[in-house]
CHARMM internal coordinates of N, CA and C (Angstrom, degrees):
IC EDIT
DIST 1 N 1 CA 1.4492
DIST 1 CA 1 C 1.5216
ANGL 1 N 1 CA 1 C 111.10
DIST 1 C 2 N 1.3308
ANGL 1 CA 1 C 2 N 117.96
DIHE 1 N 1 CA 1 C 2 N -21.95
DIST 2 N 2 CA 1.2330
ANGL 1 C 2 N 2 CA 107.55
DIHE 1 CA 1 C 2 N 2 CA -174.75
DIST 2 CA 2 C 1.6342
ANGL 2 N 2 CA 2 C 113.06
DIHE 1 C 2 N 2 CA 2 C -93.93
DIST 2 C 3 N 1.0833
ANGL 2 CA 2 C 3 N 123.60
DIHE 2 N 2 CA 2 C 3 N -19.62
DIST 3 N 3 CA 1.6340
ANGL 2 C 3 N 3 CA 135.68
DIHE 2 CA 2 C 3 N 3 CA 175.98
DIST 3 CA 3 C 1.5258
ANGL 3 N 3 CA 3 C 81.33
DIHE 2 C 3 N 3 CA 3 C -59.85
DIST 3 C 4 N 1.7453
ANGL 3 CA 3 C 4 N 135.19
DIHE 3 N 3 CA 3 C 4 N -67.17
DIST 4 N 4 CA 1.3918
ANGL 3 C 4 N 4 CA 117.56
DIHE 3 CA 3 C 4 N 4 CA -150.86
DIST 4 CA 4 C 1.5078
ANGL 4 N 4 CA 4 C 107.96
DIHE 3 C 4 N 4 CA 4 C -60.62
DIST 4 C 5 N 1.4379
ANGL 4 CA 4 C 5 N 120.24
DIHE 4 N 4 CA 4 C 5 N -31.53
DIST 5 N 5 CA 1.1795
ANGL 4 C 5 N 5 CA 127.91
DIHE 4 CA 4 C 5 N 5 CA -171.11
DIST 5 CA 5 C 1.1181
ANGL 5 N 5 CA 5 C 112.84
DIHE 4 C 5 N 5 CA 5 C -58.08
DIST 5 C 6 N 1.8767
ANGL 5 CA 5 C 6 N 113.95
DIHE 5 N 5 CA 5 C 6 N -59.19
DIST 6 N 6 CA 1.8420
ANGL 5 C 6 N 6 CA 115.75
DIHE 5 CA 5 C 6 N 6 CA 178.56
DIST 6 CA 6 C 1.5548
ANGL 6 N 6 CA 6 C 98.32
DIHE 5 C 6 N 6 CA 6 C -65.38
DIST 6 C 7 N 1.1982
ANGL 6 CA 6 C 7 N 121.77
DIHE 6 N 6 CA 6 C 7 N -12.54
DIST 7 N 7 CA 1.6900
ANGL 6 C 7 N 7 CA 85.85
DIHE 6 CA 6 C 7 N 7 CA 176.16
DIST 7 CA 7 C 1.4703
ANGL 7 N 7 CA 7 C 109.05
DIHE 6 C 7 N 7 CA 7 C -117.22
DIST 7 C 8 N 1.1451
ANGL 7 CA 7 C 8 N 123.59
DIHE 7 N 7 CA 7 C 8 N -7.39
DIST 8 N 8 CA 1.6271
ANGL 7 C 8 N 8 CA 98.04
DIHE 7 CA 7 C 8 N 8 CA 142.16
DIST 8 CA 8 C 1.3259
ANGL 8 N 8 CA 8 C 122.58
DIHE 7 C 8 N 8 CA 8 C -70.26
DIST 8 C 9 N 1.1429
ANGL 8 CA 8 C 9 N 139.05
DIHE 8 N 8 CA 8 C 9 N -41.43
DIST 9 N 9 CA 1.7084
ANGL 8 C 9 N 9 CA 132.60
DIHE 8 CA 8 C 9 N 9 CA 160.87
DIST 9 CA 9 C 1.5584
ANGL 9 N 9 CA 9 C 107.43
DIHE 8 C 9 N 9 CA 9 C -23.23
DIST 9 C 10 N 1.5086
ANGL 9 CA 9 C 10 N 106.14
DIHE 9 N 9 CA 9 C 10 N -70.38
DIST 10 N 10 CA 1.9250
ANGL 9 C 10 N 10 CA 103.40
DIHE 9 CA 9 C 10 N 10 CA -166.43
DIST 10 CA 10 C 1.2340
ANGL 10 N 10 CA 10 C 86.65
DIHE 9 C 10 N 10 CA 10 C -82.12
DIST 10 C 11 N 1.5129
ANGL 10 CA 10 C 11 N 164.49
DIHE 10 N 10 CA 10 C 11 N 10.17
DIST 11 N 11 CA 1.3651
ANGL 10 C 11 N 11 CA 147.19
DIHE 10 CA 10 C 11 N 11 CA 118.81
DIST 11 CA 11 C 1.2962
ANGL 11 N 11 CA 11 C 108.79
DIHE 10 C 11 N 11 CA 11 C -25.17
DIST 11 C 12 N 1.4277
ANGL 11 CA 11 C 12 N 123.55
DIHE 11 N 11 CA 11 C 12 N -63.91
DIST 12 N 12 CA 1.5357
ANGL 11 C 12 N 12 CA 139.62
DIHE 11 CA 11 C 12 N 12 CA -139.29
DIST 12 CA 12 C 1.6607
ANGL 12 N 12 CA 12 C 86.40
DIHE 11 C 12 N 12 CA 12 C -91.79
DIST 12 C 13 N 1.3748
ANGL 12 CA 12 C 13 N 120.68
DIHE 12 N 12 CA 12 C 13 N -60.01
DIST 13 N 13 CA 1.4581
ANGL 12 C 13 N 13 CA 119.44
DIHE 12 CA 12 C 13 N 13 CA -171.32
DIST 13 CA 13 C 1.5548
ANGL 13 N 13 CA 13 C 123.20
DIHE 12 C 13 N 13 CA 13 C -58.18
DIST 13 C 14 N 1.5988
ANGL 13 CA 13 C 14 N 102.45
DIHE 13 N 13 CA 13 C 14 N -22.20
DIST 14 N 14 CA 1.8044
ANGL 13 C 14 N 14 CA 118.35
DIHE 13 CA 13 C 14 N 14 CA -176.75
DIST 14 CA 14 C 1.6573
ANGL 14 N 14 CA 14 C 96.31
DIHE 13 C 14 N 14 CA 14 C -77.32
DIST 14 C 15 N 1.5614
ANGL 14 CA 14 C 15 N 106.73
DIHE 14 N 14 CA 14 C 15 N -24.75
DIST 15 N 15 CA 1.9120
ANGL 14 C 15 N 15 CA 91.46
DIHE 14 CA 14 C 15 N 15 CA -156.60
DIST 15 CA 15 C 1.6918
ANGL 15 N 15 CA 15 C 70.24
DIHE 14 C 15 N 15 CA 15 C -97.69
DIST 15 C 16 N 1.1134
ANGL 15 CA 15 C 16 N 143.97
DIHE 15 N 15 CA 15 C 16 N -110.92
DIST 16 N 16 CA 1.2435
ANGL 15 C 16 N 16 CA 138.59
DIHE 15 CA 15 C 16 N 16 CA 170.91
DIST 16 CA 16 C 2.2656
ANGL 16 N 16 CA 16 C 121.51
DIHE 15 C 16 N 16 CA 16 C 41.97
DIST 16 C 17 N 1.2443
ANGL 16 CA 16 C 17 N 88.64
DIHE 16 N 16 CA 16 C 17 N -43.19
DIST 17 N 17 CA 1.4824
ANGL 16 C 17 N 17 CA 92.50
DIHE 16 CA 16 C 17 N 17 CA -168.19
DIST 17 CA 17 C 1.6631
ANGL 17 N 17 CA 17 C 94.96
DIHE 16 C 17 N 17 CA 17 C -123.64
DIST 17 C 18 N 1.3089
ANGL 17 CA 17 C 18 N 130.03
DIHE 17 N 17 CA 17 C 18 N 21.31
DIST 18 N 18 CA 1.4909
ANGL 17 C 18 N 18 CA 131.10
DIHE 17 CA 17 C 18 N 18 CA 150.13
DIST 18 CA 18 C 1.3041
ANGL 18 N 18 CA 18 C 112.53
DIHE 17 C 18 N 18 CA 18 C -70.82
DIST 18 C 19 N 1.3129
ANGL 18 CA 18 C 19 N 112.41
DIHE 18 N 18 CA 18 C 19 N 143.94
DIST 19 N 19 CA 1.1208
ANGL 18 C 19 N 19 CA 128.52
DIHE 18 CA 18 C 19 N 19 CA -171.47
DIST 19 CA 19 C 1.8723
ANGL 19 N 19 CA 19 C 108.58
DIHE 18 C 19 N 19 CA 19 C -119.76
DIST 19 C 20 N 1.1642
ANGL 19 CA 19 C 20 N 114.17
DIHE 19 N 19 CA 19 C 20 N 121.17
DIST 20 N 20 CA 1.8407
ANGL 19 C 20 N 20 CA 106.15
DIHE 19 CA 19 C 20 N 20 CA -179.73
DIST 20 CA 20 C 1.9041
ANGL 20 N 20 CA 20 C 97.66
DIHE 19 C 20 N 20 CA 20 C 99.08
DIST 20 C 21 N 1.2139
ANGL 20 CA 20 C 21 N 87.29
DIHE 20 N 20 CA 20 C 21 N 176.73
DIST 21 N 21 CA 1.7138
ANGL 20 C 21 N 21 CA 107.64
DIHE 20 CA 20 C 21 N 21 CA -173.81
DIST 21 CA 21 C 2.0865
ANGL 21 N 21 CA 21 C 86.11
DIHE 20 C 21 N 21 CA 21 C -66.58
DIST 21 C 22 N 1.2677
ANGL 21 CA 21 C 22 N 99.22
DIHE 21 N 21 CA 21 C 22 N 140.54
DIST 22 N 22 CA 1.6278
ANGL 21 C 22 N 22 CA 99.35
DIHE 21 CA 21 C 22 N 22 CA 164.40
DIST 22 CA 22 C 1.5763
ANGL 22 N 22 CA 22 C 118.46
DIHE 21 C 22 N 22 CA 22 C -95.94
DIST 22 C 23 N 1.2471
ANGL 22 CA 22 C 23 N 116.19
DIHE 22 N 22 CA 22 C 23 N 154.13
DIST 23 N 23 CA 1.4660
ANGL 22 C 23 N 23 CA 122.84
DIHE 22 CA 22 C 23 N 23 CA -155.88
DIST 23 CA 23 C 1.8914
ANGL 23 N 23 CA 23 C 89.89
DIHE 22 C 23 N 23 CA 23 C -113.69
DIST 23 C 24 N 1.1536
ANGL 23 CA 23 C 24 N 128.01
DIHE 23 N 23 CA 23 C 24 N 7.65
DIST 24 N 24 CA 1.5823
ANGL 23 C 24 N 24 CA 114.19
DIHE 23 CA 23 C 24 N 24 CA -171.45
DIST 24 CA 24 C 1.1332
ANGL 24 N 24 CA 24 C 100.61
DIHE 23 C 24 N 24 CA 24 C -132.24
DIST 24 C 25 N 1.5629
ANGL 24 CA 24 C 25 N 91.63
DIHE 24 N 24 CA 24 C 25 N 89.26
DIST 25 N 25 CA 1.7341
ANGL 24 C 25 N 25 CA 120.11
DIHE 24 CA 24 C 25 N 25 CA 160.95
DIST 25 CA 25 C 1.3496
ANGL 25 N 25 CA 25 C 129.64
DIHE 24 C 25 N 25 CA 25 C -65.06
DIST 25 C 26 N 0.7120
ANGL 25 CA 25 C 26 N 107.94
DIHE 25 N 25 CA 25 C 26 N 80.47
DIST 26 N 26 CA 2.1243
ANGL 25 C 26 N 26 CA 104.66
DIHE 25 CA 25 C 26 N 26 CA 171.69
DIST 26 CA 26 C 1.9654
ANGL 26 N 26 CA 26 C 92.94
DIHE 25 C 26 N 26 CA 26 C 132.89
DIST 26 C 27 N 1.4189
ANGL 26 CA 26 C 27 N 108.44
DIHE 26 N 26 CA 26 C 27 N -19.90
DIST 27 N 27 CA 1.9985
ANGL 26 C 27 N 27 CA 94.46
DIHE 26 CA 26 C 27 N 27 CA -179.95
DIST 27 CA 27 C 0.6669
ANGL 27 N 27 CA 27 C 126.16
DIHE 26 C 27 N 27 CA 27 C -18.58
DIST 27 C 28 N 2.2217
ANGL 27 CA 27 C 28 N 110.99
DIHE 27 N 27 CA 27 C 28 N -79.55
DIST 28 N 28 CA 1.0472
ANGL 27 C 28 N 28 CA 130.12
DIHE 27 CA 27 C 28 N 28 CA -165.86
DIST 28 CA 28 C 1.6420
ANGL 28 N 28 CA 28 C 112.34
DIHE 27 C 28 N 28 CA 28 C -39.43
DIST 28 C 29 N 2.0435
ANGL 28 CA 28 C 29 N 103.59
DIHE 28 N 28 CA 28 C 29 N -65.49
DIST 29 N 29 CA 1.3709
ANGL 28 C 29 N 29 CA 82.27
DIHE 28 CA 28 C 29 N 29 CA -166.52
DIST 29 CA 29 C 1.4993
ANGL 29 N 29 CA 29 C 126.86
DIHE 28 C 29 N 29 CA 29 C -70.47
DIST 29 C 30 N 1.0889
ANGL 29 CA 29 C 30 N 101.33
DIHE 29 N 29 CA 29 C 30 N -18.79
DIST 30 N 30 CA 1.9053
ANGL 29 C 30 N 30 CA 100.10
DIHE 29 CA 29 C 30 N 30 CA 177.11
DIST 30 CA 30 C 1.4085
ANGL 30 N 30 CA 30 C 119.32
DIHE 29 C 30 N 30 CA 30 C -80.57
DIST 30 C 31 N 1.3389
ANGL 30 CA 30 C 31 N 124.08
DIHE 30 N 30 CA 30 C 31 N -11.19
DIST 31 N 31 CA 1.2572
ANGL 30 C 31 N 31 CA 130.08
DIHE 30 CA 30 C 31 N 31 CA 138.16
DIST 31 CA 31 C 2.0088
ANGL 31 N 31 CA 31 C 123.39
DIHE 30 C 31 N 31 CA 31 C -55.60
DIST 31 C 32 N 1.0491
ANGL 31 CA 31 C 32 N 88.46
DIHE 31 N 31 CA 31 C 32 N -21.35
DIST 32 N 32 CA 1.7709
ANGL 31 C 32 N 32 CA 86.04
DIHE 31 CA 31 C 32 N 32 CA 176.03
DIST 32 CA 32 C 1.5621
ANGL 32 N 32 CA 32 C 98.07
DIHE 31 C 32 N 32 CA 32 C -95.67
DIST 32 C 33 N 1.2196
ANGL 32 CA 32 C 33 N 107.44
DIHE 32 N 32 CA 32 C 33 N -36.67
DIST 33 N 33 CA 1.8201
ANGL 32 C 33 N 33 CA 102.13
DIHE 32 CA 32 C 33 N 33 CA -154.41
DIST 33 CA 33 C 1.8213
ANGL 33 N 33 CA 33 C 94.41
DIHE 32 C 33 N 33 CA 33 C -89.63
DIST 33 C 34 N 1.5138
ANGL 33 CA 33 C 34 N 117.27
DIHE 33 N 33 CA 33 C 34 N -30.93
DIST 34 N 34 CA 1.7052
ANGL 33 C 34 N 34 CA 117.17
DIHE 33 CA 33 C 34 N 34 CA 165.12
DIST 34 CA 34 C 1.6062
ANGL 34 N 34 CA 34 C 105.60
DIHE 33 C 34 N 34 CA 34 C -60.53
DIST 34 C 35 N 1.3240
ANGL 34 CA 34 C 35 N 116.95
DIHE 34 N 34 CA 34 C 35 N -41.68
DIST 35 N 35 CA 1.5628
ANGL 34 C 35 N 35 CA 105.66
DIHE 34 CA 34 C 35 N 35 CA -171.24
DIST 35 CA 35 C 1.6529
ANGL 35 N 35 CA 35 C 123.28
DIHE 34 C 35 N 35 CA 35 C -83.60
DIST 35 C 36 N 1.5415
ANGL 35 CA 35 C 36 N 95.85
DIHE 35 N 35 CA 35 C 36 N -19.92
DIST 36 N 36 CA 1.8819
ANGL 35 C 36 N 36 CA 91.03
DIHE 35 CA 35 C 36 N 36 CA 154.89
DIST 36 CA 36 C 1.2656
ANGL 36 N 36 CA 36 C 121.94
DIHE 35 C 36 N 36 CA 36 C -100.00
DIST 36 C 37 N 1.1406
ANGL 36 CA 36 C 37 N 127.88
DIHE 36 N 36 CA 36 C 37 N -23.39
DIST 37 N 37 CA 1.3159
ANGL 36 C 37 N 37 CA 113.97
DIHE 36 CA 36 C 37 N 37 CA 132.99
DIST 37 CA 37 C 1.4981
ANGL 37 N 37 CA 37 C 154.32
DIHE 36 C 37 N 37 CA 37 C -21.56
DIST 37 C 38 N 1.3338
ANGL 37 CA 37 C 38 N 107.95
DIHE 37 N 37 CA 37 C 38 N -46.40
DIST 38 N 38 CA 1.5443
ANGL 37 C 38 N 38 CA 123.95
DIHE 37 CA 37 C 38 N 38 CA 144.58
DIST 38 CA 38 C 1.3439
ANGL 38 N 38 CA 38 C 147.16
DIHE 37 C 38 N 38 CA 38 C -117.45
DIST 38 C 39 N 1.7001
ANGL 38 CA 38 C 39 N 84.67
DIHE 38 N 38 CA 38 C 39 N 41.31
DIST 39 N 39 CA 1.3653
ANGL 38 C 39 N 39 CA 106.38
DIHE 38 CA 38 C 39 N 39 CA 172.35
DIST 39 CA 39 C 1.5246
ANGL 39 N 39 CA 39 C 91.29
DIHE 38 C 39 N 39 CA 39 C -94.41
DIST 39 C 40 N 1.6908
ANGL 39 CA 39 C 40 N 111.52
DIHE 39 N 39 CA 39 C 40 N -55.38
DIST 40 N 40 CA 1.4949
ANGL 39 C 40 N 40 CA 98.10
DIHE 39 CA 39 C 40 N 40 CA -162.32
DIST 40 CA 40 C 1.3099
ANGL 40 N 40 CA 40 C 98.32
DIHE 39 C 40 N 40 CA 40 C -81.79
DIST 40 C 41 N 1.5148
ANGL 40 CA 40 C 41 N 145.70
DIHE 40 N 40 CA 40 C 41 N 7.80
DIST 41 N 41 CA 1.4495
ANGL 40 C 41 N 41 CA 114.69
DIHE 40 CA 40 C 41 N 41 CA 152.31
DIST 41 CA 41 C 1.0091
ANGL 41 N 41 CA 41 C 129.63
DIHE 40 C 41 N 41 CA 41 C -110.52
DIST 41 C 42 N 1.5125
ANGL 41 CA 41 C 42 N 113.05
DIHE 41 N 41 CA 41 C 42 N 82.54
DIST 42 N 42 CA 1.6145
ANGL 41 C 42 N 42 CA 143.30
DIHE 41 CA 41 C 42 N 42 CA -165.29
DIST 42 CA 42 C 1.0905
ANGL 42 N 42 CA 42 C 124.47
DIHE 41 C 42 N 42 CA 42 C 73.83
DIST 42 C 43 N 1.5595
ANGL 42 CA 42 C 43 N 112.15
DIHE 42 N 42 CA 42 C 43 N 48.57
DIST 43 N 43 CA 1.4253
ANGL 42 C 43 N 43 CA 108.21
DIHE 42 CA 42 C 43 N 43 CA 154.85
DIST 43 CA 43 C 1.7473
ANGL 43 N 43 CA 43 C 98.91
DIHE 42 C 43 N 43 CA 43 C 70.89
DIST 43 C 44 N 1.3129
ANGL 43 CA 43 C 44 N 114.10
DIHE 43 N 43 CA 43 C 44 N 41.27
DIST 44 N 44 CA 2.2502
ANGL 43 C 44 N 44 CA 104.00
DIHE 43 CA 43 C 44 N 44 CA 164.73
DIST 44 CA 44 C 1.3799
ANGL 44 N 44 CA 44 C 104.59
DIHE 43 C 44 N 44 CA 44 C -144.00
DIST 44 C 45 N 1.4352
ANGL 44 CA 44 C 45 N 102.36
DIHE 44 N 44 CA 44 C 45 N 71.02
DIST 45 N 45 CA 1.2000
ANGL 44 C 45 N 45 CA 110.55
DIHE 44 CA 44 C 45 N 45 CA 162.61
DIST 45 CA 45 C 1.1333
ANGL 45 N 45 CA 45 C 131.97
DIHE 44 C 45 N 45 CA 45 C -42.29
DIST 45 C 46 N 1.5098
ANGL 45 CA 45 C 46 N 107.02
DIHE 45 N 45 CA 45 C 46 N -49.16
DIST 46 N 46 CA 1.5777
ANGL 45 C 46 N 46 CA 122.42
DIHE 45 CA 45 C 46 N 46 CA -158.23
DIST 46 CA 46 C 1.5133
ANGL 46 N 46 CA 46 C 102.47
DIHE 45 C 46 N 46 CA 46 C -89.80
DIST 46 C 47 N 1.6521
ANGL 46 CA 46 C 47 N 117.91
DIHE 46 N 46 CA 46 C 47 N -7.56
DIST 47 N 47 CA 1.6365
ANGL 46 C 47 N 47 CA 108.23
DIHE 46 CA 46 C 47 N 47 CA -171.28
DIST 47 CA 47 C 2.0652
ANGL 47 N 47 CA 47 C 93.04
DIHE 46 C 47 N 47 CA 47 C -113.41
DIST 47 C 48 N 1.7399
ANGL 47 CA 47 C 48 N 105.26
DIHE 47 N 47 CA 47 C 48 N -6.11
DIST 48 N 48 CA 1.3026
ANGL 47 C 48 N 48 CA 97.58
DIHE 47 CA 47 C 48 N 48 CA 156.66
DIST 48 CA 48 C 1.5997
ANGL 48 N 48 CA 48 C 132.54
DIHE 47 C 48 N 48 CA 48 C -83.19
DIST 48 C 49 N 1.9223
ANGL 48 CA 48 C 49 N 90.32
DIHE 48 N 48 CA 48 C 49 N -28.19
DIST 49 N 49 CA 1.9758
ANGL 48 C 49 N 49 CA 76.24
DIHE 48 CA 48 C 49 N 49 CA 170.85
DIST 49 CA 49 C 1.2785
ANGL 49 N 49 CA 49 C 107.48
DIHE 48 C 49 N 49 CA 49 C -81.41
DIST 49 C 50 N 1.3960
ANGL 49 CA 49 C 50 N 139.16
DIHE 49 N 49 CA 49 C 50 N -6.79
DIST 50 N 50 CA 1.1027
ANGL 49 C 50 N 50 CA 116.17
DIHE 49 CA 49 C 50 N 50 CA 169.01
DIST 50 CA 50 C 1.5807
ANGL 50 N 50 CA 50 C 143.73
DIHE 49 C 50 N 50 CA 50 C -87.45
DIST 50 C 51 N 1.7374
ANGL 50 CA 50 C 51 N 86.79
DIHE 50 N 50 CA 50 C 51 N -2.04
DIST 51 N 51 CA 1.4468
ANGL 50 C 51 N 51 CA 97.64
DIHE 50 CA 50 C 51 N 51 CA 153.91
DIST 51 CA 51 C 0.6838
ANGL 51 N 51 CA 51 C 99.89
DIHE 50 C 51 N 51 CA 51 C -66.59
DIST 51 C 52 N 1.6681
ANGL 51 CA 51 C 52 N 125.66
DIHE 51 N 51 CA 51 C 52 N -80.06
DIST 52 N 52 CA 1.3449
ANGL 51 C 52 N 52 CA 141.03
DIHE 51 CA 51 C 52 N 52 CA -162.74
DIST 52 CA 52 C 1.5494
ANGL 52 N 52 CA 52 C 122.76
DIHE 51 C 52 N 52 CA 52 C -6.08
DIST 52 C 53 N 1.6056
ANGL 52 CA 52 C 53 N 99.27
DIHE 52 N 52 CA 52 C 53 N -57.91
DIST 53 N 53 CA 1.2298
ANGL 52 C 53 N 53 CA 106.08
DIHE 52 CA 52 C 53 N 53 CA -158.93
DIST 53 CA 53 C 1.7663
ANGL 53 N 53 CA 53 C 97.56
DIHE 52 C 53 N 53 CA 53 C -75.39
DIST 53 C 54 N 1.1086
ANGL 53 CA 53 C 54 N 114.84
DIHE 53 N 53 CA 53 C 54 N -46.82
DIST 54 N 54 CA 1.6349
ANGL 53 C 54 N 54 CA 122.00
DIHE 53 CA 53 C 54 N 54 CA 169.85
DIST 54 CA 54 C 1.3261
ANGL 54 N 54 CA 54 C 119.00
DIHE 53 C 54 N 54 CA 54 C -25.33
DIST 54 C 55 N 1.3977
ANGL 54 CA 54 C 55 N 112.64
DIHE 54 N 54 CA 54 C 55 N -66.75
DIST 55 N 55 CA 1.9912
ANGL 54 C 55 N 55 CA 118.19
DIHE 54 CA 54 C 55 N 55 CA 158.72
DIST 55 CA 55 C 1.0732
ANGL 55 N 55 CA 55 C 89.54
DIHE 54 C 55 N 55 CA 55 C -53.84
DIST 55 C 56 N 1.6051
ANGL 55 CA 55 C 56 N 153.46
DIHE 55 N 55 CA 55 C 56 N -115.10
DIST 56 N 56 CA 1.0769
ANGL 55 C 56 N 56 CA 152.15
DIHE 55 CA 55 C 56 N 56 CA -106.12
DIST 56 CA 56 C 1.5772
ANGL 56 N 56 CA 56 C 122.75
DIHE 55 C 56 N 56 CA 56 C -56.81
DIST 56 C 57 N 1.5366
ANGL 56 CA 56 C 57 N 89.06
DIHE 56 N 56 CA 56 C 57 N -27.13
DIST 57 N 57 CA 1.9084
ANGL 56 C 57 N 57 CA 110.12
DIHE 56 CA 56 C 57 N 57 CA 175.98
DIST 57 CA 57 C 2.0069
ANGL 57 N 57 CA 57 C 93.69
DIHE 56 C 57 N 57 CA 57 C -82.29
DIST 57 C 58 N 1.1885
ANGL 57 CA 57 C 58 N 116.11
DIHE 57 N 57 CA 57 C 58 N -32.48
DIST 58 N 58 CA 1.7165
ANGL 57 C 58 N 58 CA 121.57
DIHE 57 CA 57 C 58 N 58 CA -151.10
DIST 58 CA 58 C 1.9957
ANGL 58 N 58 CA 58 C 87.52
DIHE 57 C 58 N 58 CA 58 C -84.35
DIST 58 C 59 N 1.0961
ANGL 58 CA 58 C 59 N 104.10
DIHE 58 N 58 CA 58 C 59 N -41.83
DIST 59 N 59 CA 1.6260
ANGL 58 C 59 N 59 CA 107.80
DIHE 58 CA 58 C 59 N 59 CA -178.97
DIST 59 CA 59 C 1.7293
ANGL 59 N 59 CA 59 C 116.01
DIHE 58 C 59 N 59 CA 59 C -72.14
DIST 59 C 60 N 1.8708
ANGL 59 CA 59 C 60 N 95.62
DIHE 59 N 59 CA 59 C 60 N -44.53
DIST 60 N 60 CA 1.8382
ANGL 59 C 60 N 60 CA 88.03
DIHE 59 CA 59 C 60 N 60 CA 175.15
DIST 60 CA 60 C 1.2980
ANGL 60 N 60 CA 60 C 106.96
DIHE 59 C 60 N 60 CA 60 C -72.05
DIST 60 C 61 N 1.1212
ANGL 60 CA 60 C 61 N 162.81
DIHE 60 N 60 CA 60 C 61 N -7.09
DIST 61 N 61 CA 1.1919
ANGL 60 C 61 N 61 CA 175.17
DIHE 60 CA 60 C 61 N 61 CA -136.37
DIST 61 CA 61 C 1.5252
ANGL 61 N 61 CA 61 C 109.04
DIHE 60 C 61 N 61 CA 61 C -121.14
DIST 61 C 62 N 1.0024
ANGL 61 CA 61 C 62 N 103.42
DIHE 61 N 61 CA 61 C 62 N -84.39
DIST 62 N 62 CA 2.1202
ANGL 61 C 62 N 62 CA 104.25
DIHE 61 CA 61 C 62 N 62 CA 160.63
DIST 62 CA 62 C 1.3632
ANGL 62 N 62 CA 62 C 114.63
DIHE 61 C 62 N 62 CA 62 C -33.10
DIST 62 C 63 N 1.3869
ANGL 62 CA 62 C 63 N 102.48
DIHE 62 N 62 CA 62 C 63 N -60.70
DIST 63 N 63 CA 1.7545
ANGL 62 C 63 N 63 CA 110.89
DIHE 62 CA 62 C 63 N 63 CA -179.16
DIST 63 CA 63 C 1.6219
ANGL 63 N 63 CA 63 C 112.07
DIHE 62 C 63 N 63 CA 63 C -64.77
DIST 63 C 64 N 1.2016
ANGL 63 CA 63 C 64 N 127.22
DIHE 63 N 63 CA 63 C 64 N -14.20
DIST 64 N 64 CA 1.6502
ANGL 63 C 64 N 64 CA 127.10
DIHE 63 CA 63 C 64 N 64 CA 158.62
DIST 64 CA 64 C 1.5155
ANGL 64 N 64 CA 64 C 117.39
DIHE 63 C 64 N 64 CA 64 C -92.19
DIST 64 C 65 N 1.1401
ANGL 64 CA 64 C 65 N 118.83
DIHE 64 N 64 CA 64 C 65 N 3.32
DIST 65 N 65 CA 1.7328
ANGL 64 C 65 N 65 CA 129.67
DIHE 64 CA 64 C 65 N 65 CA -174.44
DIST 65 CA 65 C 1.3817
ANGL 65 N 65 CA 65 C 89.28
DIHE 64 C 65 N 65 CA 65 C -102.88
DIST 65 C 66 N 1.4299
ANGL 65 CA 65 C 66 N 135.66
DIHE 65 N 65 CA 65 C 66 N -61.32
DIST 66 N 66 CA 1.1606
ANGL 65 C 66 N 66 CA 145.80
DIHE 65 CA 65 C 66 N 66 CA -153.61
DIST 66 CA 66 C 1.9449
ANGL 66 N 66 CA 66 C 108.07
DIHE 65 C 66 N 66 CA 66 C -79.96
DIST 66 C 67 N 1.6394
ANGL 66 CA 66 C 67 N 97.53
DIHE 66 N 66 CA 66 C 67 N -33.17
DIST 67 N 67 CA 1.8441
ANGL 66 C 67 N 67 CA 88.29
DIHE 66 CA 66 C 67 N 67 CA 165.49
DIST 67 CA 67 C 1.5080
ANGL 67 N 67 CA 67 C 106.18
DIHE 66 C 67 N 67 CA 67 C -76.75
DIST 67 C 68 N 1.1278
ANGL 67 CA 67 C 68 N 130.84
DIHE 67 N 67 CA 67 C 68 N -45.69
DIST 68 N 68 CA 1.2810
ANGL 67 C 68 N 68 CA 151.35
DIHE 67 CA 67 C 68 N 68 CA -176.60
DIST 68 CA 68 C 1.4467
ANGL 68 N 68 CA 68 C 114.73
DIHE 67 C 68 N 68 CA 68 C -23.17
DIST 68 C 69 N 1.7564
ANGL 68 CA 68 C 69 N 101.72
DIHE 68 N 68 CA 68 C 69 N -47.99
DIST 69 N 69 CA 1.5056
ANGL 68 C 69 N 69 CA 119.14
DIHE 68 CA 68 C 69 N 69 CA -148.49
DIST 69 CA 69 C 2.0814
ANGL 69 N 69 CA 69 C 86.02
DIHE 68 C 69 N 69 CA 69 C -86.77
DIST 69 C 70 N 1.5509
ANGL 69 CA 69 C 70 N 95.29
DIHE 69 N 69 CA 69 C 70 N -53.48
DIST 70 N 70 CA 1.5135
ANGL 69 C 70 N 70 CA 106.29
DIHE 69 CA 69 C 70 N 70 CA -166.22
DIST 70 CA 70 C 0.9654
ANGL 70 N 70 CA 70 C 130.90
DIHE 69 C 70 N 70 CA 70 C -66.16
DIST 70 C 71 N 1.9868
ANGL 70 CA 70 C 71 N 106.95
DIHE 70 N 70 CA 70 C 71 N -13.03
DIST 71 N 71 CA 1.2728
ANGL 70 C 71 N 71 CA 114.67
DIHE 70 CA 70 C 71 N 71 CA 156.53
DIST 71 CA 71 C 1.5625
ANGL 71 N 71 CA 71 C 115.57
DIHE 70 C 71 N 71 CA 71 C -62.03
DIST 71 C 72 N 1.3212
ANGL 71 CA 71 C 72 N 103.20
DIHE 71 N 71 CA 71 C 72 N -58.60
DIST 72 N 72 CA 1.4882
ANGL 71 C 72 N 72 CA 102.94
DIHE 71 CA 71 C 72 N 72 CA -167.31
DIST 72 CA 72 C 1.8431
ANGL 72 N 72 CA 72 C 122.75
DIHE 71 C 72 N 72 CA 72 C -61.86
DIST 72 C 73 N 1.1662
ANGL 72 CA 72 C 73 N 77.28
DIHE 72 N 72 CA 72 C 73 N 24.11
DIST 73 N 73 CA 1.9263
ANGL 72 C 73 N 73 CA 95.03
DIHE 72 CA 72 C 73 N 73 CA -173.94
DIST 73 CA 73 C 1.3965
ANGL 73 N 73 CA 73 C 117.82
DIHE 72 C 73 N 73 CA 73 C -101.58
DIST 73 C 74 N 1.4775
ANGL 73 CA 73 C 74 N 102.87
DIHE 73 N 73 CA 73 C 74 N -27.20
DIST 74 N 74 CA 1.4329
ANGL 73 C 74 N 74 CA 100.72
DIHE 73 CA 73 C 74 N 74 CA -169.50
DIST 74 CA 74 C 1.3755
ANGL 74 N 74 CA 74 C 119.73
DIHE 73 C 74 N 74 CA 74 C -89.98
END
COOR INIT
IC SEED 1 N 1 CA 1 C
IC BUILD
């Protein structure tokens, strides 16, 4: 419980002390849902939100390519 805690904290403190429009779409939540996620499979929280956040940026990213394309179609 406490790994999820420090890394939602330096989650909260990293988005907190950005400066400008932020470019990391999908992190946060796949950083929450990677870091309880690998909390309960053995205790790696901190190396699940950082998957997490990796897909979560890799998925909002596709999912803005893919409105992107279908707009410019119509």
């Amino acid at each position: 419980m406490k790994a999820i805690a420090t890394g939602a904290m330096v989650a909260l403190l990293s988005v907190a002390c950005m400066h400008g429009p932020a470019e990391a779409k999908g992190c946060i939540k796949g950083a929450i849902i990677g870091g309880i996620a690998g909390h309960f499979a053995g205790h790696h929280g901190l190396l699940g939100a950082g998957a997490g956040c990796a897909v979560g940026h890799h998925y909002a990213n596709k999912h803005e390519r893919t409105n992107s394309t279908s707009s410019h179609e119509r």
